[in-house]
C-alpha positions in Angstrom: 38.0 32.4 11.7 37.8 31.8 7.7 38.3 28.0 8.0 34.9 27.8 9.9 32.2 28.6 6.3 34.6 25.6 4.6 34.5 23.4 7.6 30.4 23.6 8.0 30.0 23.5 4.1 32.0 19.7 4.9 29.6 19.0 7.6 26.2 20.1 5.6 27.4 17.8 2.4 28.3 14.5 5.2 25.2 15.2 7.1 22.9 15.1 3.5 25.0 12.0 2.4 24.1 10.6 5.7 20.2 11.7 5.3 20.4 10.2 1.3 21.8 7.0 2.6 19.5 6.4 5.8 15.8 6.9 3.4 16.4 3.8 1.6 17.4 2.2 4.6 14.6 3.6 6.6 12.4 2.9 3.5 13.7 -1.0 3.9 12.4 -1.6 7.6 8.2 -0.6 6.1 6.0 -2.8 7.9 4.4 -5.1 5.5 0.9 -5.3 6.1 -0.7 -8.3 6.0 -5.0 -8.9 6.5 -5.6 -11.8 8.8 -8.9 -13.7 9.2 -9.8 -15.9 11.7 -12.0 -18.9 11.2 -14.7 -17.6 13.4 -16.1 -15.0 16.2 -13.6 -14.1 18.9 -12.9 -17.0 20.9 -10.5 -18.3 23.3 -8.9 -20.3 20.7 -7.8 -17.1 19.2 -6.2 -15.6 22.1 -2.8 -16.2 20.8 -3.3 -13.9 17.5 -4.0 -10.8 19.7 -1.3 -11.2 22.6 1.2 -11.9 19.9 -0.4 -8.3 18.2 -0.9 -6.3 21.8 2.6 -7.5 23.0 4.4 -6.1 19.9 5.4 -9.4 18.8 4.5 -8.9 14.7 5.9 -5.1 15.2 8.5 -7.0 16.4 9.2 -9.1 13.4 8.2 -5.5 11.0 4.6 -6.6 10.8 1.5 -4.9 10.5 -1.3 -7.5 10.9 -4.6 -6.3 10.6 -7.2 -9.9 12.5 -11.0 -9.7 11.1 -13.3 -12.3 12.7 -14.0 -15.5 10.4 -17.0 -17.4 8.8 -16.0 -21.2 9.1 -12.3 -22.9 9.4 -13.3 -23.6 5.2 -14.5 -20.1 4.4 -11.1 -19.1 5.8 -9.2 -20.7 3.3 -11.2 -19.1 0.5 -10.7 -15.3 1.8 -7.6 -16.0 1.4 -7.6 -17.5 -1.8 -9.9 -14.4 -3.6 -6.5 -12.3 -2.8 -8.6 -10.4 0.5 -6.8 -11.7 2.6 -3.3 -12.7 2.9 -3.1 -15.2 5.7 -5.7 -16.6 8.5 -6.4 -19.5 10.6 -8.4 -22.1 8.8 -8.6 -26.1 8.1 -6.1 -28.3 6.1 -8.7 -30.4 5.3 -10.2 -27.7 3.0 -6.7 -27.2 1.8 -6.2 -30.5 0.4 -9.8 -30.0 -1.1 -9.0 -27.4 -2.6 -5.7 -28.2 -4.0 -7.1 -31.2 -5.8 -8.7 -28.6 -8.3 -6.7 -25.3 -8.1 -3.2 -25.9 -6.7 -1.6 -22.7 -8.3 -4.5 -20.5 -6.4 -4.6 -22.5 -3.0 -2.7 -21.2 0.3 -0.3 -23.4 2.1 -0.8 -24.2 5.8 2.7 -23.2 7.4 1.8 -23.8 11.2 -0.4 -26.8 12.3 -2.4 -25.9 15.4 -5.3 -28.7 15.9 -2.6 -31.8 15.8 -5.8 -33.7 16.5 -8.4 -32.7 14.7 -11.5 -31.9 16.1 -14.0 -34.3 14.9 -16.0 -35.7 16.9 -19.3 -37.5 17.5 -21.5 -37.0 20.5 -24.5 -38.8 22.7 -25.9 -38.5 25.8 -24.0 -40.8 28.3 -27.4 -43.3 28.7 -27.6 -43.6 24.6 -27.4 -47.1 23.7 -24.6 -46.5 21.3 -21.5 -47.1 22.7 -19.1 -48.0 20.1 -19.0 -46.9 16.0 -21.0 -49.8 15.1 -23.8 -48.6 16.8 -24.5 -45.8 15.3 -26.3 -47.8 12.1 -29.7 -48.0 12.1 -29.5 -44.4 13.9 -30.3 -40.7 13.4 -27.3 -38.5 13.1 -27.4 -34.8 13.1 -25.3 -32.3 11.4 -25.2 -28.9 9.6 -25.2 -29.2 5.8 -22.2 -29.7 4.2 -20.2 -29.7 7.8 -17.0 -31.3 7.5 -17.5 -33.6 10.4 -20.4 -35.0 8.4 -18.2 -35.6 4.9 -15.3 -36.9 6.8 -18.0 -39.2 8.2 -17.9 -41.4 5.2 -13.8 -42.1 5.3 -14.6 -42.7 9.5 -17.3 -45.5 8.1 -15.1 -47.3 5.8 -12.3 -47.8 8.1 -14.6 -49.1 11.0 -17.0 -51.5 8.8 -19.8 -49.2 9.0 -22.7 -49.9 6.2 -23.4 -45.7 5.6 -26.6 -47.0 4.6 -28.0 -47.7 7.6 -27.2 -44.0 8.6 -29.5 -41.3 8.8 -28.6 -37.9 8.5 -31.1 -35.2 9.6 -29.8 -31.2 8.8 -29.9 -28.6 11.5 -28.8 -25.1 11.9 -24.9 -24.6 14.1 -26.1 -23.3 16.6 -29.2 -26.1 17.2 -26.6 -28.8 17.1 -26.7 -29.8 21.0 -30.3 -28.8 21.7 -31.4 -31.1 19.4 -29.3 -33.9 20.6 -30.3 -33.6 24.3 -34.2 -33.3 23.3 -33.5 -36.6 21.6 -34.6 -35.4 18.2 -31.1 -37.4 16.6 -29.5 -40.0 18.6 -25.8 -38.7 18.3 -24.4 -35.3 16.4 -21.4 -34.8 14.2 -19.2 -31.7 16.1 -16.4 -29.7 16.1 -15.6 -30.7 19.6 -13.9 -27.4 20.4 -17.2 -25.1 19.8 -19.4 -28.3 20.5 -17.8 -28.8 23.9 -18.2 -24.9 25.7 -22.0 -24.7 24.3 -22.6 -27.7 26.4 -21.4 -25.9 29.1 -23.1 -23.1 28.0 -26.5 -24.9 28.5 -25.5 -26.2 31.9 -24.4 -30.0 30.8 -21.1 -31.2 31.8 -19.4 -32.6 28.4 -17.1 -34.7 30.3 -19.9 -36.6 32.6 -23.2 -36.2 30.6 -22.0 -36.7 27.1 -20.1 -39.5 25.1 -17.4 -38.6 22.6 -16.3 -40.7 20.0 -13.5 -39.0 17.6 -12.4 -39.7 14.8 -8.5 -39.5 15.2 -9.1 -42.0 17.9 -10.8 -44.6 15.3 -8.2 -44.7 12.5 -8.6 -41.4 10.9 -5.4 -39.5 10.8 -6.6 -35.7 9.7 -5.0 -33.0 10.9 -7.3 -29.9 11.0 -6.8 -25.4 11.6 -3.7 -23.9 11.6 -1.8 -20.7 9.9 -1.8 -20.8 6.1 -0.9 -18.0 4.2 -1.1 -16.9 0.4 1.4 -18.5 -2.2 1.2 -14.7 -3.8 3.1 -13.8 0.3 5.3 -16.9 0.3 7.1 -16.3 -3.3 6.6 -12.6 -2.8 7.4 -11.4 1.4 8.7 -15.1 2.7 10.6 -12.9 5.7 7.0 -11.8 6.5 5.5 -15.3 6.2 8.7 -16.6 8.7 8.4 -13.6 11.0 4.7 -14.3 11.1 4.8 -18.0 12.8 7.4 -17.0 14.6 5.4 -13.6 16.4 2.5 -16.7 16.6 4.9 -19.5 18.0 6.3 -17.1 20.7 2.6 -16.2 21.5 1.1 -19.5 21.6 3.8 -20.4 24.4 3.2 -17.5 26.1 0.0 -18.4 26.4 0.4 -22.0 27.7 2.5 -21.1 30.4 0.5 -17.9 32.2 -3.3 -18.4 30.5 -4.9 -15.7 32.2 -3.3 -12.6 31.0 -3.8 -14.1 27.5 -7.0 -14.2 28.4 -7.5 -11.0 30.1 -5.9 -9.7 26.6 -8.1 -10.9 24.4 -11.1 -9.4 26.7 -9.7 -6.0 25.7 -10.3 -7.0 22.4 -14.1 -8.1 22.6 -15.1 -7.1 26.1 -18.3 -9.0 25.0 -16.6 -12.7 25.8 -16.7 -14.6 28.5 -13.3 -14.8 30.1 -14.2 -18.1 32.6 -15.9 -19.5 29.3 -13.0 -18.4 27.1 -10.7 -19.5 29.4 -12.0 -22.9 29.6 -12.3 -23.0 25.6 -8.7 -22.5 25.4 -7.3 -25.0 28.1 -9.8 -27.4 27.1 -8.6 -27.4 23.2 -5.0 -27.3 24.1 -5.4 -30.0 25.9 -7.2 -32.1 23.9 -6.3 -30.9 20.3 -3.3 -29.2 20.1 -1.1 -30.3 23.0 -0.7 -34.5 21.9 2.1 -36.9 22.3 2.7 -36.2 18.4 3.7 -32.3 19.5 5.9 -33.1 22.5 8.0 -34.8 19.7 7.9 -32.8 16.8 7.2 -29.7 18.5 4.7 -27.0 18.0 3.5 -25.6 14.4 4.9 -29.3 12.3 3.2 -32.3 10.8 4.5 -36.3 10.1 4.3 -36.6 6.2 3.5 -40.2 6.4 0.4 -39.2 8.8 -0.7 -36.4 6.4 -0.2 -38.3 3.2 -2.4 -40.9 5.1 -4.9 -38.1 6.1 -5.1 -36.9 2.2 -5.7 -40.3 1.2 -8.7 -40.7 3.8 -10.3 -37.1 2.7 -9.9 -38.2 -0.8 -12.1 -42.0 0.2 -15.0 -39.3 1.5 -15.0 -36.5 -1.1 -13.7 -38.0 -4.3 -11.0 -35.8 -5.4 -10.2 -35.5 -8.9 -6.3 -35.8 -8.0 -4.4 -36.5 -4.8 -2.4 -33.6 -3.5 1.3 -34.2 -2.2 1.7 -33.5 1.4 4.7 -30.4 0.0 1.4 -28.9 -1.7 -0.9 -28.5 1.4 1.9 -27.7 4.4 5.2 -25.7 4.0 7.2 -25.9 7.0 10.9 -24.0 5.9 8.8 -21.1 7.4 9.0 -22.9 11.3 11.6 -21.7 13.8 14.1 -24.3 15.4 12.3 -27.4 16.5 14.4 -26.1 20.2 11.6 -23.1 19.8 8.9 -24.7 19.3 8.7 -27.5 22.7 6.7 -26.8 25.0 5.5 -28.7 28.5 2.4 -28.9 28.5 0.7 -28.2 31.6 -1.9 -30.8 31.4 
């Protein structure tokens, strides 16, 4: 029986080596936390961030994403640059803006959402203007300092328009599409995919009642929201920033093929929303923004650097930049997963 005190004394010592070795280990797989802000209030456009959060897929990837509700696709890009937040969804177009001035503060887009970006100008389907050309001599409306309104001017100088003969009249968000259909502006400058569901929100139907004339489909070649993160998180946690688009990548598909349970997710999230409206919102902008012939070749999350150099070049003709970012400065995409991941067939 003496051999047994020796024999546990060799166990207690492996077992204590075994507890040393595992804490680092253990200590290795932390979650890194990351703060996430969307570009606006709870939409269906956003449904993808929460499924890929409620369906473990950044637990998955050891994240711990904490989504806040956003102030404007623009706004999102400067949370993100004071250091609050890490990453969020928010617009290129501010990127490059931004980048012209501050390119070591600036996040880095590192999945491209709105292929197509969302530009757009509306009139009732009886207005007289039918093409771009019309639109001189008319009242347009916007918000202040909207970017559908400053991209305006690069939309102008590609079509022959004299900018002149253009009158802008200011308006709060929300007053964009009463105005227009009590004819107090002749057309409005929109994001189509908010302009779009409060049209159905007021009873109109956007596809029969209204005329839309984008931008991307009259030369402009902007790309506009998708996931950019913090260069402090790309230099610092670039496993986080990969495992991040890839939780978002494998959510966004998820989405496409069975819509409704993303949708009946993200109702668990805000049971304020909509879900028919949200719905709708979602279909509606995959369809018309994210889903394009330019996705089903490069896949989901990418951008052509010929067609964003193009698109910096055209922001630069409206806002005057003080320097011309390179396409590598604005969107970073060693963080994508396979190109094989990232097709999807679109339903549409």
């Amino acid at each position: 029986m003496k051999p047994i005190k020796p024999l546990l004394c060799v166990m207690g010592t492996a077992i204590a080596a075994a507890l040393a070795l595992a804490a680092p280990a253990a200590h290795a797989q932390e979650a890194t936390k990351i703060k996430f802000t969307l570009d606006w209030k709870i939409q269906g456009v956003h449904a993808w961030f929460y499924l890929a959060q409620d369906k473990g897929y950044f637990k998955d990837e050891k994240l711990d994403v904490t989504i806040d509700q956003g102030e404007g696709s623009a706004a999102s890009v400067t949370r993100v640059m004071t250091g609050a937040y890490q990453a969020g969804f928010g617009d290129i177009n501010a990127i490059v803006q931004n980048a012209a001035t501050r390119p070591a503060e600036t996040p880095v887009m590192v999945y491209m959402f709105y292929n197509r970006a969302p530009f757009a100008l509306i009139m009732k389907s009886d207005s007289p203007i039918k093409t771009l050309k019309d639109v001189e001599g008319k009242k347009l409306g916007s918000p202040a300092g909207a970017a559908a309104s400053k991209v305006f001017t690069a939309l102008a100088k590609k079509n022959g328009i004299d900018e002149k003969k253009v009158e802008w009249l200011n308006m709060a968000p929300n007053l964009q599409e009463q105005m227009l259909l009590r004819g107090q502006v002749d057309a409005s400058a929109v994001f189509s995919a908010t302009s779009y569901m409060n049209l159905v929100a007021q009873n109109i139907d956007p596809d029969r009642d209204i005329r839309w004339i984008f931008y991307n489909d009259h030369g402009l070649d902007l790309y506009s929201n998708g996931v950019l993160v913090s260069q402090q998180l790309v230099k610092e946690k670039p496993q986080a920033v990969s495992g991040l688009v890839r939780a978002i990548n494998r959510a966004v598909k998820d989405c496409v093929a069975q819509p409704d349970p993303c949708i009946d997710n993200l109702a668990k999230n805000e049971p304020l929303i909509n879900k028919d409206i949200e719905k709708r919102r979602m279909l509606y902008t995959l369809k018309s923004l994210v889903l394009t012939k330019e996705v089903g070749e490069i896949g989901l999350g990418d951008v052509k650097d010929d067609r964003l150099a193009r698109a910096i070049t055209q922001l630069d003709e409206s806002y005057g930049l003080p320097r011309s970012p390179a396409p590598a400065e604005v969107f970073n995409r060693s963080f994508l997963p396979p190109k094989a991941e990232r097709i999807v067939k679109s339903p549409f």
